[in-house]
C-alpha positions in Angstrom: 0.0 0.0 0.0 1.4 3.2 -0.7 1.7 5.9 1.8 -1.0 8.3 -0.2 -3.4 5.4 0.3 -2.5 4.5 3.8 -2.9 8.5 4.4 -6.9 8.3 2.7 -7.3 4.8 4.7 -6.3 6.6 8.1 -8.8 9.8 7.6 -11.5 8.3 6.7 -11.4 5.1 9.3 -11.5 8.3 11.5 -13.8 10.3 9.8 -11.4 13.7 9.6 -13.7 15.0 7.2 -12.3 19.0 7.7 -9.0 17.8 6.5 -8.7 19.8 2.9 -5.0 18.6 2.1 -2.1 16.3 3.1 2.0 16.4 1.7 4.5 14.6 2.4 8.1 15.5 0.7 11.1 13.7 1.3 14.7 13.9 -0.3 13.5 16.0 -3.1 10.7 14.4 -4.1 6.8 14.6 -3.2 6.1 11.5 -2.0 2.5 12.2 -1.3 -0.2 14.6 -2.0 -3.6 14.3 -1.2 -6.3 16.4 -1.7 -10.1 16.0 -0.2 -13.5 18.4 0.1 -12.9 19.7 -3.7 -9.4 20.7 -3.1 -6.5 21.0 -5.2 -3.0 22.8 -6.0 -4.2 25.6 -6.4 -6.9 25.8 -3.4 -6.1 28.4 -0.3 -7.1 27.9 3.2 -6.5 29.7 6.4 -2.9 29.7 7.9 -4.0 30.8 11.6 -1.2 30.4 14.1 1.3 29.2 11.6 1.6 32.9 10.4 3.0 33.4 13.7 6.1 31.1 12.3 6.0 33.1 9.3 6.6 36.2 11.8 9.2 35.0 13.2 11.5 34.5 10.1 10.3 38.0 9.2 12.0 39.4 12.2 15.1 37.0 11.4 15.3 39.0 8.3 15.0 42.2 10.3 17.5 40.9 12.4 19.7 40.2 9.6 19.9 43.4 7.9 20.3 45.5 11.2 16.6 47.0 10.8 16.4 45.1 14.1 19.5 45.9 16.6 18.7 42.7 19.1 16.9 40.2 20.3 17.4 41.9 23.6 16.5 44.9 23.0 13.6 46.8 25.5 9.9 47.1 23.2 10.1 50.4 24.5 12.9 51.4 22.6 10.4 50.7 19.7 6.6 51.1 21.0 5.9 54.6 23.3 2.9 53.0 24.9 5.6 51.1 26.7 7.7 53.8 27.6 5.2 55.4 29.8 5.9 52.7 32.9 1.9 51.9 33.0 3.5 48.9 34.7 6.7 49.2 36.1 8.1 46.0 34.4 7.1 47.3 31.4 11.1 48.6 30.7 12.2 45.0 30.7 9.8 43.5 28.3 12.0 42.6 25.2 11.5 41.7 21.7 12.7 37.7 22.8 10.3 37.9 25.4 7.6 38.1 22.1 9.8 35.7 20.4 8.9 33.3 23.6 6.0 34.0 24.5 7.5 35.2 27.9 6.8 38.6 28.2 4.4 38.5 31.5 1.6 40.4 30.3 -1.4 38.8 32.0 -3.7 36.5 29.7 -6.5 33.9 29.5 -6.7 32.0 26.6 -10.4 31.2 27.2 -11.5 28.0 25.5 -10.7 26.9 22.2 -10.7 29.8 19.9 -13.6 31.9 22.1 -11.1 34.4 23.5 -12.8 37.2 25.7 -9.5 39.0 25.8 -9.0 39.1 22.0 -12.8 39.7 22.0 -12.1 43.3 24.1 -8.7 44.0 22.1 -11.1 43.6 18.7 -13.8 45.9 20.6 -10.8 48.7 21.6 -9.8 51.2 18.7 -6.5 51.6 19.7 -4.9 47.7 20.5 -1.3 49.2 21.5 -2.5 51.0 24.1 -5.7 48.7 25.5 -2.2 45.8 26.0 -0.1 48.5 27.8 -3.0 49.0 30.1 -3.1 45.2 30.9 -0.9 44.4 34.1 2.2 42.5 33.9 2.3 39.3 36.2 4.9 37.9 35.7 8.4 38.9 35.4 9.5 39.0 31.6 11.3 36.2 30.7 10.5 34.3 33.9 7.1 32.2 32.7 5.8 30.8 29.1 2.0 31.5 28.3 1.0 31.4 24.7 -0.8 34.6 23.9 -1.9 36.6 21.0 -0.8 40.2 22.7 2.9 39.1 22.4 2.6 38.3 19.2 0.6 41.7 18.1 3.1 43.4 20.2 6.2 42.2 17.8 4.2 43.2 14.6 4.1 46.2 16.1 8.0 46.3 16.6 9.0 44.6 13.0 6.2 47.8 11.4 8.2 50.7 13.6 11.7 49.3 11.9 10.8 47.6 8.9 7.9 49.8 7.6 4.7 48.5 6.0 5.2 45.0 7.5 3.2 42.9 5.1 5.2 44.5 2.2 8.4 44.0 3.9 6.9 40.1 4.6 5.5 39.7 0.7 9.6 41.5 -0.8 11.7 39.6 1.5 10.1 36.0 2.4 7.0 35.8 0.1 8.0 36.6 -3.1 11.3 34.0 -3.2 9.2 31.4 -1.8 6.9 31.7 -4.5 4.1 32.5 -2.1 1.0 34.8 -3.1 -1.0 36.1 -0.3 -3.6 38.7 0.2 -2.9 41.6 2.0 -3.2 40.6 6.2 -6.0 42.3 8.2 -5.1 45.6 10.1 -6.4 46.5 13.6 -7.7 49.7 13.4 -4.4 51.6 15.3 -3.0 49.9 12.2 -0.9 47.1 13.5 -0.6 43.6 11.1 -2.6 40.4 12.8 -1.7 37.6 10.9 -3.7 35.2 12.3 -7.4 36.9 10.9 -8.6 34.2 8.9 -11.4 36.0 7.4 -15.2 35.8 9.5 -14.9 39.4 9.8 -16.3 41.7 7.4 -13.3 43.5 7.1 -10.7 40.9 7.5 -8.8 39.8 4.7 -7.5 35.9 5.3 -3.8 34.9 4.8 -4.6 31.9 3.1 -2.2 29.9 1.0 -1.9 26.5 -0.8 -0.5 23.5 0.4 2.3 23.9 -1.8 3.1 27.7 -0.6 3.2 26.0 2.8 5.5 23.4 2.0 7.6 25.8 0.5 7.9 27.4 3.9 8.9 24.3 5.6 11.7 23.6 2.6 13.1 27.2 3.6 13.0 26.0 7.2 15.0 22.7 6.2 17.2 24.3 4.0 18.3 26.4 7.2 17.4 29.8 5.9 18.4 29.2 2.0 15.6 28.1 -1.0 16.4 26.9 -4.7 20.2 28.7 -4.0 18.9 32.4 -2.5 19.7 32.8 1.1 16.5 34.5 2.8 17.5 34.3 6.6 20.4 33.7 8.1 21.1 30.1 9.1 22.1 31.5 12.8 18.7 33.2 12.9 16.5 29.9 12.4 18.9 27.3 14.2 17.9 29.5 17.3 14.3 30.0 16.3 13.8 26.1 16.1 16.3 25.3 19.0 15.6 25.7 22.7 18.8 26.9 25.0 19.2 25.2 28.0 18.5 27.6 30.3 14.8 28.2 28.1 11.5 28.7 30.1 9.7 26.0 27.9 12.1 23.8 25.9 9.0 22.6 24.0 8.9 26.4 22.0 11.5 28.2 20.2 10.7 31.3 18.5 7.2 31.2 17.8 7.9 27.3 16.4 6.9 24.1 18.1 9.7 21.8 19.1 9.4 18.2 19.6 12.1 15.4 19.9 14.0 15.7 16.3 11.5 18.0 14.8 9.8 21.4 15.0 6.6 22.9 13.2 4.2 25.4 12.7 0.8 24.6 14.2 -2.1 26.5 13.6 -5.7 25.7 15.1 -7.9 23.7 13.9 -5.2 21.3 12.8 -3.1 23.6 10.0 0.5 21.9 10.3 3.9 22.1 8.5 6.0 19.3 10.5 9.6 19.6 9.6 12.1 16.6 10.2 15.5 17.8 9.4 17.3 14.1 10.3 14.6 12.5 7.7 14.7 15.6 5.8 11.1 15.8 5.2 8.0 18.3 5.7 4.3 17.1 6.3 2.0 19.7 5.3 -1.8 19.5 6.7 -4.4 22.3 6.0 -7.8 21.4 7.2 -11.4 23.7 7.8 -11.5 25.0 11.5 -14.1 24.0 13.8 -15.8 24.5 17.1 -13.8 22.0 18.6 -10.1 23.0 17.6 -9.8 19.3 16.1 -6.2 18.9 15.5 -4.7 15.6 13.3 -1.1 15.4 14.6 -2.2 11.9 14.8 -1.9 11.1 11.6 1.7 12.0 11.1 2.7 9.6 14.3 0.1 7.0 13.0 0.8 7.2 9.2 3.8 8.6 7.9 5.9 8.6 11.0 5.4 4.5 10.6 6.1 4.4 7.1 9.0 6.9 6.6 10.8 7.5 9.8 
């Protein structure tokens, strides 16, 4: 049996019936690629949290041509919200506290996707200064919580050095990975949020194909170069899918998942690219989002994990 069919056999003995797409390349090659719910190639879905990933390469880039002085650098030095000591730990908040999703700001994830916190940031005209009024609790650097405000909070940072972030995103990282994406939805104080996906009225998705994603993944495994063109430098992503010893969560890098000889971008409701650098393979999965934050990582462990690793 071949591992496309193994792959159909698997999601529908489980009835994943949102799944829209499954990839598997390996050494070069595609060695799978399935399609379901009337998708193809060419069909775009929602990214959600994996544009976080995305973000992180884009601040790499930043990094790399000195638009971006540090890692360790204050967000003050780039946000004046955060100058005004509204909190007193405020001054030692820094951009790899965003990176790490350890910057202390207080939040509750709610359940699922049903955020009350995001639901008050969407309700607030000005989201800079409604997440300088939140209270820090927790000394930067000191405890992991994955949040959305950090992550708004360095699209804030990578716009104040890099200008129109999006453009600097579609110039530097889209356009030599071949990717086409609409423009990302704006909060109305103007800061880039990646992770709309497009139930607003005035949200514009950042949806891409299957391929587009895999593309991503084959930068990531290529350690920063794709088809020859260096886009980030390979010290830049070894640290952003690494965790240092002395890191708060050893299970996150910089805004990437790590796992035991892999790392990925997740995004809910089961959006995936799974990088294997030992195997040197991606698995790509893009599926339709539901209620119930379904995610598939199953299938990997269950499927192509047996097969190829």
């Amino acid at each position: 049996m071949t591992l496309s069919e193994e792959i159909n056999n698997y999601i529908a003995q489980n009835r994943y019936r949102q799944i829209n797409s499954v990839l598997v390349w390996q050494d070069g090659q595609m060695i799978a690629e399935n399609y379901y719910n009337g998708f193809t190639k060419e069909s775009r879905n929602v990214l959600r949290s994996v544009a976080k990933s995305i973000l992180s390469l884009a601040a790499g880039i930043a990094l790399d041509k000195g638009l971006l002085t540090g890692l360790d650098v204050p967000v003050a030095d780039y946000l004046p919200q955060f100058r005004e000591r509204r909190d007193p730990l405020h001054p030692l908040i820094t951009v790899r506290h965003l990176l790490t999703m350890t910057s202390g700001i207080y939040w509750n994830g709610g359940i699922h996707y049903h955020c009350p916190m995001m639901v008050q940031l969407r309700r607030s005209k000005d989201w800079l200064n409604h997440i300088a009024d939140c209270p820090v609790t927790n000394l930067p650097g000191s405890h992991y919580n994955y949040k959305e405000f950090d992550v708004i909070l360095l699209s804030a940072v990578l716009s104040a050095v890099c200008g129109d972030l999006y453009d600097f995103i579609n110039r530097e990282l889209y356009l030599p990975l071949n990717i086409k994406s609409g423009r990302w939805y704006k909060s109305p104080c103007g800061v880039y949020y990646s992770v709309g996906s497009g139930e607003d009225a005035d949200e514009k998705p950042s949806n891409l194909t299957a391929r587009e994603m895999l593309a991503f993944g084959q930068l990531c495994l290529g350690k920063g170069s794709f088809c020859g063109q260096r886009i980030v430098s390979e010290s830049y992503l070894t640290r952003a899918v690494s965790a240092p010893e002395d890191a708060i969560n050893k299970n996150y890098g910089y805004l990437f998942c790590l796992g035991n000889n892999w790392y990925a971008c997740r995004g809910y409701g089961g959006q995936r690219i799974h990088v294997f650098p030992e195997e040197n393979m991606v698995v790509v999965i893009q599926a339709t989002p539901t209620a119930r934050g379904m995610a598939y990582d199953d299938l990997i462990w269950k499927t192509i994990a047996k097969q190829v690793l």
